[in-house]
C-alpha positions in Angstrom: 0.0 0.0 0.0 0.9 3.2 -0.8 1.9 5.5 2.2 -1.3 7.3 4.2 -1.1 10.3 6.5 -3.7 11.4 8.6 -3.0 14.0 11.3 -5.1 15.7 14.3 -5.0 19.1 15.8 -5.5 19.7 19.5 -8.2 16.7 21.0 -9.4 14.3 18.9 -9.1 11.2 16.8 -8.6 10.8 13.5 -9.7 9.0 10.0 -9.3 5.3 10.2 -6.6 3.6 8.2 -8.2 0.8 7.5 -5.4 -2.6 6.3 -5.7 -5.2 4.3 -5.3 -8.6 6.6 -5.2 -10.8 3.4 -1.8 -9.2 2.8 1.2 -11.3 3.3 3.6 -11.1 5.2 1.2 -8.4 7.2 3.6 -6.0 8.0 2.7 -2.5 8.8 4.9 0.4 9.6 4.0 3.5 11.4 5.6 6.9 12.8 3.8 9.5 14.1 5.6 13.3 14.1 4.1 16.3 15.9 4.4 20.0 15.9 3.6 22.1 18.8 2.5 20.5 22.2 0.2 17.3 21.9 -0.2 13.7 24.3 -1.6 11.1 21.9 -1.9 7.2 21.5 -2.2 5.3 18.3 -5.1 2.5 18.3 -6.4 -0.8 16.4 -9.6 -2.7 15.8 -10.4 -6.5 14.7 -13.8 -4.8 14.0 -15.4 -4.6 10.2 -14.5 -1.1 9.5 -16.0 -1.8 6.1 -19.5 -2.6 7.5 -21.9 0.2 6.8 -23.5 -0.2 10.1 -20.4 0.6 11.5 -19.1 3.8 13.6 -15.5 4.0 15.1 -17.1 5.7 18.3 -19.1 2.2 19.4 -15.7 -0.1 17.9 -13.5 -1.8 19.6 -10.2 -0.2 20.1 -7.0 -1.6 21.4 -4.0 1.0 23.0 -1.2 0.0 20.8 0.8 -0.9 24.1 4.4 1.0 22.1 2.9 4.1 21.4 0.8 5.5 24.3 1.0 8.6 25.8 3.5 10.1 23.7 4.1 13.7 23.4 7.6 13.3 21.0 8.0 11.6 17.7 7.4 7.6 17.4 7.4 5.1 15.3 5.9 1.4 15.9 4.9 -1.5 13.8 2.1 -4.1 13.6 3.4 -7.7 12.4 0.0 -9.1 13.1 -3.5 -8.3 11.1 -5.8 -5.9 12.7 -8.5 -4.0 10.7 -7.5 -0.4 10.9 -5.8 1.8 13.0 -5.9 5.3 14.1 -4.5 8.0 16.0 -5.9 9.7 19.3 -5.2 12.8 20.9 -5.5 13.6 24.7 -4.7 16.4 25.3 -2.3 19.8 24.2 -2.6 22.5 21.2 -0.1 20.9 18.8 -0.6 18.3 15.4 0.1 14.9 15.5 0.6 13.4 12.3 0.5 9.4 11.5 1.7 7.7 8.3 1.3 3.9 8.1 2.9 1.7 5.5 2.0 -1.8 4.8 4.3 -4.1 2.9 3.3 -7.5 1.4 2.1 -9.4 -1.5 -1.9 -9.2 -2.1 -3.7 -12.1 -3.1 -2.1 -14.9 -1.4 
């Protein structure tokens, strides 16, 4: 997948990234940068993001247990298949600003 870069200013969360689990090997890289002052966490679902019932506010979100709290640049990975992932904010006036890169084959 191409790179994709989503970003929040002061408290929020942002668009979902949604991944492709059928990818192999999974492998998903991630950095988050910020600008100004900003606490955030990044987060990830097994839920069907692609459901058009669905809203991220009633999902099920998991701390990615790496990247909580932060308040300087990160960078993580997930080596295992969740749905989608997305980034949090808790608290501050800065950005926070997430790109996630998956690597893998499709279609195997």
């Amino acid at each position: 997948m191409r790179p994709v870069t989503v970003s929040v200013s002061g408290v929020g969360s942002s668009a979902l990234i949604p991944l492709d689990n059928y990818i192999s090997p999974f492998n998903v890289g991630l950095g988050v940068t910020v600008t100004g002052t900003i606490t955030y966490t990044v987060e990830h679902t097994f839920d069907n993001v692609f459901d058009p019932n669905y809203t991220p506010a009633a999902g099920n979100w998991f701390v990615n247990p790496d990247i909580t709290g932060q308040s300087a640049n990160a960078d993580g990975n997930y080596a295992f298949p969740v749905t989608a992932i997305r980034l949090i904010t808790t608290a501050g006036t800065g950005t926070a600003t997430m790109t996630a890169i998956q690597a893998g084959v499709a279609g195997r």
